[in-house]
C-alpha positions in Angstrom: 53.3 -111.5 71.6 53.5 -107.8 71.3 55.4 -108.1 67.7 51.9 -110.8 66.7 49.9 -107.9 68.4 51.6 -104.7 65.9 51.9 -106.8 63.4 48.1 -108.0 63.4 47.1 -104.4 64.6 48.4 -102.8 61.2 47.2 -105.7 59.2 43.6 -105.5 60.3 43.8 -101.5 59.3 44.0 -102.5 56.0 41.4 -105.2 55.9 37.6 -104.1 54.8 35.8 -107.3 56.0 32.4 -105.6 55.3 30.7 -108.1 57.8 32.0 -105.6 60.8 34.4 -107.9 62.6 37.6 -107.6 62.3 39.0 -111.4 61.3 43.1 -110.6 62.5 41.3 -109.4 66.4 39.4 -112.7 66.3 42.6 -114.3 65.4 44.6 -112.8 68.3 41.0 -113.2 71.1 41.2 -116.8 69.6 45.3 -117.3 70.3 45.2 -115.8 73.9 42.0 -118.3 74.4 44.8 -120.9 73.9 47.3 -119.7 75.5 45.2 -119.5 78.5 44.4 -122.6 78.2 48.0 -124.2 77.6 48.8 -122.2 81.1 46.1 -123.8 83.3 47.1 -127.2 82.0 50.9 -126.2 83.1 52.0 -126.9 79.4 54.8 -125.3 77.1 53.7 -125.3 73.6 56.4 -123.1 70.6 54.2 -120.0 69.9 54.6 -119.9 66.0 54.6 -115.9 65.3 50.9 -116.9 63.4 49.1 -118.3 66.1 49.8 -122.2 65.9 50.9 -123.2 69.1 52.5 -127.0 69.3 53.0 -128.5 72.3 55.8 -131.3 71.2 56.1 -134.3 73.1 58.8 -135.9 70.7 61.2 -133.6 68.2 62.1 -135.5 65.5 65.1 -135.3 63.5 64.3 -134.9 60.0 64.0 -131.4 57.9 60.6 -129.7 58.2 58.3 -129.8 55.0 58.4 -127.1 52.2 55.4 -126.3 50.2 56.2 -128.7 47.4 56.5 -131.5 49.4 54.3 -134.8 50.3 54.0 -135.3 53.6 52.6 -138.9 55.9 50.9 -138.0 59.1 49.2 -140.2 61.1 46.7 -137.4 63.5 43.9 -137.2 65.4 41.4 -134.1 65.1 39.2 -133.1 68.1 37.4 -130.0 68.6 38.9 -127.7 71.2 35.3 -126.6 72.7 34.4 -130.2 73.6 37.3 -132.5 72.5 35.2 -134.5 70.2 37.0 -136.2 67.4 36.0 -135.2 63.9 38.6 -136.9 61.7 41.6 -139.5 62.9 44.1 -141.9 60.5 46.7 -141.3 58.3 47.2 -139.2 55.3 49.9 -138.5 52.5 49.3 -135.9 50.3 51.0 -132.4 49.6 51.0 -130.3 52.0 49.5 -127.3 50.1 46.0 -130.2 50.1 45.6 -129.9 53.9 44.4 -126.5 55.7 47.1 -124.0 56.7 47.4 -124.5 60.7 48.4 -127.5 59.1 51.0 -126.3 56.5 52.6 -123.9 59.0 52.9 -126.6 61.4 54.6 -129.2 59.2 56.7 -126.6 57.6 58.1 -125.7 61.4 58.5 -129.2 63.4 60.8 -131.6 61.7 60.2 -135.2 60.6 59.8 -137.9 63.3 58.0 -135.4 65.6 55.2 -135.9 67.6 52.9 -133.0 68.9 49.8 -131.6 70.0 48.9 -128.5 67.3 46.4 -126.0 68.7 45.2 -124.2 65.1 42.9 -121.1 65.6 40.2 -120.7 63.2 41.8 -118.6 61.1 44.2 -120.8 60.1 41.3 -123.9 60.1 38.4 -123.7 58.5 37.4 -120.2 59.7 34.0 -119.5 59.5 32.9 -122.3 57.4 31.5 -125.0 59.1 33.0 -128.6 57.4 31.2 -131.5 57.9 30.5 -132.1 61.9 33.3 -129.3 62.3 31.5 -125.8 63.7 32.1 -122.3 62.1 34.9 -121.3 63.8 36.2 -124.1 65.7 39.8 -123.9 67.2 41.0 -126.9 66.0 43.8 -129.5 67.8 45.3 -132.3 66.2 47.5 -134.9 68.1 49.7 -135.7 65.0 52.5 -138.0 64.4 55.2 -136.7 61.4 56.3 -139.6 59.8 57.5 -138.6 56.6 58.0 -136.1 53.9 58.9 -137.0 50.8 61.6 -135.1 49.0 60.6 -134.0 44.9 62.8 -135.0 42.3 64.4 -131.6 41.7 65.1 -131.5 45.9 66.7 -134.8 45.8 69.0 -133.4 42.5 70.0 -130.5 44.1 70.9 -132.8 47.2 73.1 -134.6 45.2 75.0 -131.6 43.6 75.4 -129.7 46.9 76.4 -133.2 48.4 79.2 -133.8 45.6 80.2 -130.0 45.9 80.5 -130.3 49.5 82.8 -133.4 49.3 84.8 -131.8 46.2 85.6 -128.8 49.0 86.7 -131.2 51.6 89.2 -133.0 49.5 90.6 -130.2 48.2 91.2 -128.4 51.7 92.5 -132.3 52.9 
């Protein structure tokens, strides 16, 4: 918390968001609204050092995504204010397409996981409002990780290190 805090605290110095508030304080007003909330309800969530919490109900076994992957998720979006879903299904697509609670999250929990991911607006859809979505609406998404779909160039390189690594192990018997 206190590295989030220093970190965010010398950050926001350097920020000129000429509207008067200061969008890395709302950030950290909108993490402790969560984390408030995540210790009434008697739940652990993984604090990701940028405000995502997830609070994982299954941890998978699979690598987490990288940028240039395509990920399958099958989720369900509900407003944190009122719970009401706004968006629920599956979806493949890159990862870079989706917002970046959502990128940070896939690119921390590993394949075959299944969590609850509490996304502060800053990492949403900020202060935009999106469809039935409000301006700065923390966001939390049941979601379900099924799949990430290595590129062409990962799988290569899997292959060489793979045959490297097995060249080293019969040499040294």
């Amino acid at each position: 918390g206190f590295v989030v805090l220093a970190v965010s605290l010398g950050l926001s110095s350097c920020l000129d968001s000429g509207s008067g508030s200061d969008p890395l304080l709302q950030l950290l007003q909108d993490v402790e609204t969560i984390d408030s909330y995540l210790a009434s309800q008697g739940k652990t969530a993984v604090e990701d050092v940028n405000g995502i919490r997830m609070v994982i109900t299954e941890l998978g076994t699979g690598l987490p995504a990288v940028l240039t992957n395509k990920v399958d998720v099958d989720h369900v979006g509900r407003l944190f204010t009122t719970g009401a879903i706004f968006d629920q299904g599956n979806t493949a697509s890159l990862i870079t397409n989706y917002i970046q609670g959502w990128q940070i999250a896939l690119s921390t929990l590993p394949v075959g996981s299944k969590a609850t991911v509490y996304i502060p607006p800053y990492w949403g859809y900020g202060d935009s409002p999106v469809g039935t979505i409000p301006a700065n609406s923390i966001l939390v998404f049941d979601i379900v990780f099924n799949e990430v779909v290595a590129t062409s160039a990962e799988l290569q390189r899997l292959g060489a290190d793979t045959v490297a690594i097995d060249n080293y192990l019969t040499s040294k018997s």
